[in-house]
N, C-alpha and C positions, 0 to 999 in steps of 0.2 A: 694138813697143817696150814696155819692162817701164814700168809703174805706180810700181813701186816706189823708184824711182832719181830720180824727178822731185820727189819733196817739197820743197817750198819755190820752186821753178822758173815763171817764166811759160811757161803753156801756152795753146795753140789747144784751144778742145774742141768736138765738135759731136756730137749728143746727141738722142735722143727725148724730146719734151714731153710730158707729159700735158695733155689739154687738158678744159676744163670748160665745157659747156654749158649751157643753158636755154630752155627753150620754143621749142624747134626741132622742125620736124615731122621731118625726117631729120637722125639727130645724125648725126656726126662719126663715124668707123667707125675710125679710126687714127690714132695720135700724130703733133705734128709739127716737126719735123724745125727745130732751132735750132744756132744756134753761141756760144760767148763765148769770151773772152781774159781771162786773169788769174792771178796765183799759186796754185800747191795747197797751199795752206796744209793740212790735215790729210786723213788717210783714213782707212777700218778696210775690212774685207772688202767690206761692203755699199757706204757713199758716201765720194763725196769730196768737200770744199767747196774751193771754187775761190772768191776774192778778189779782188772788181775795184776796189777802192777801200780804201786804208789809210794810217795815218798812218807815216809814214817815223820812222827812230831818229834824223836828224838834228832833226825835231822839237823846237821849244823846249818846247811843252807837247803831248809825246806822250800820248795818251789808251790808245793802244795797241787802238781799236777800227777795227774795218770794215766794209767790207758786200759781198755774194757769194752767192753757189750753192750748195743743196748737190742733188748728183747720184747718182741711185742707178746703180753701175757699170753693172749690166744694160741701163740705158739708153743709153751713151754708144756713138757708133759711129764714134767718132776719136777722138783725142788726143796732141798730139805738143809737145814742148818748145818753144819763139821761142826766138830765135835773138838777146836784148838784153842792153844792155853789162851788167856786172857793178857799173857806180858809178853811183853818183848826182848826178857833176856833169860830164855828159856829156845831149845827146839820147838818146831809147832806138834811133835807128836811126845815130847817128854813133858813129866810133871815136876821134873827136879830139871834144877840150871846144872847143864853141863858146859865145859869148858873142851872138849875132843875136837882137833880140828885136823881133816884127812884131805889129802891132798891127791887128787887124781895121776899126777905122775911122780912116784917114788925113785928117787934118784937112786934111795940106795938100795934099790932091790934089781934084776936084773932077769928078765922073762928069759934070754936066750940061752940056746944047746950050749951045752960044753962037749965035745968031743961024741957027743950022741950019749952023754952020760943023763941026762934032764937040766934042769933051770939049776943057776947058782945065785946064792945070795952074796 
């Protein structure tokens, strides 16, 4: 798949690391081998910075900053487009807008024993 055609796109990419050691009696002999997900925000011949965190245009006070990767081509050894919705008031893996919102600690449910009887709600 061309490089080129993906500007602006979330992408998968997985990639050789450089890595950095110290006071190792036997360093490291070869790079290692990572992955991320995020937009390609720009490129040029050499790198390209990939974007995992940004402020969206619906933004009340867009700052217009982020934070991201930048990867030297040579290194990368994938890269291919996702496959997510084009809006933003949708899930990224739904085709229809939902409205579900779950909450990681449920007050009113209750994990613990009763009497050695199981969980109560």
């Amino acid at each position: 798949m061309s490089v080129s055609n993906l500007s602006g796109a979330p992408v998968y990419v997985r990639y050789k690391d450089h890595v950095l050691y110290r006071n190792l009696r036997e360093p490291v002999e070869e790079a290692v081998e990572r992955e991320t997900v995020g937009w390609l925000t720009k490129q040029d011949k050499d790198i390209m910075l990939i974007e995992h965190d940004r402020t969206t245009s619906k933004a009340e006070i867009a700052s217009g900053s982020g934070s991201g990767i930048i990867l030297l081509k040579s290194c990368i050894i994938e890269i291919h487009e996702l496959p997510l919705q084009k809006t933003l008031n949708c899930h990224l893996n739904s085709p229809q807008t939902t409205n579900k919102t779950e909450y990681a600690l449920q007050t009113t449910k209750r994990k613990t024993l009763t009497n050695g009887q199981g969980a109560t709600e």
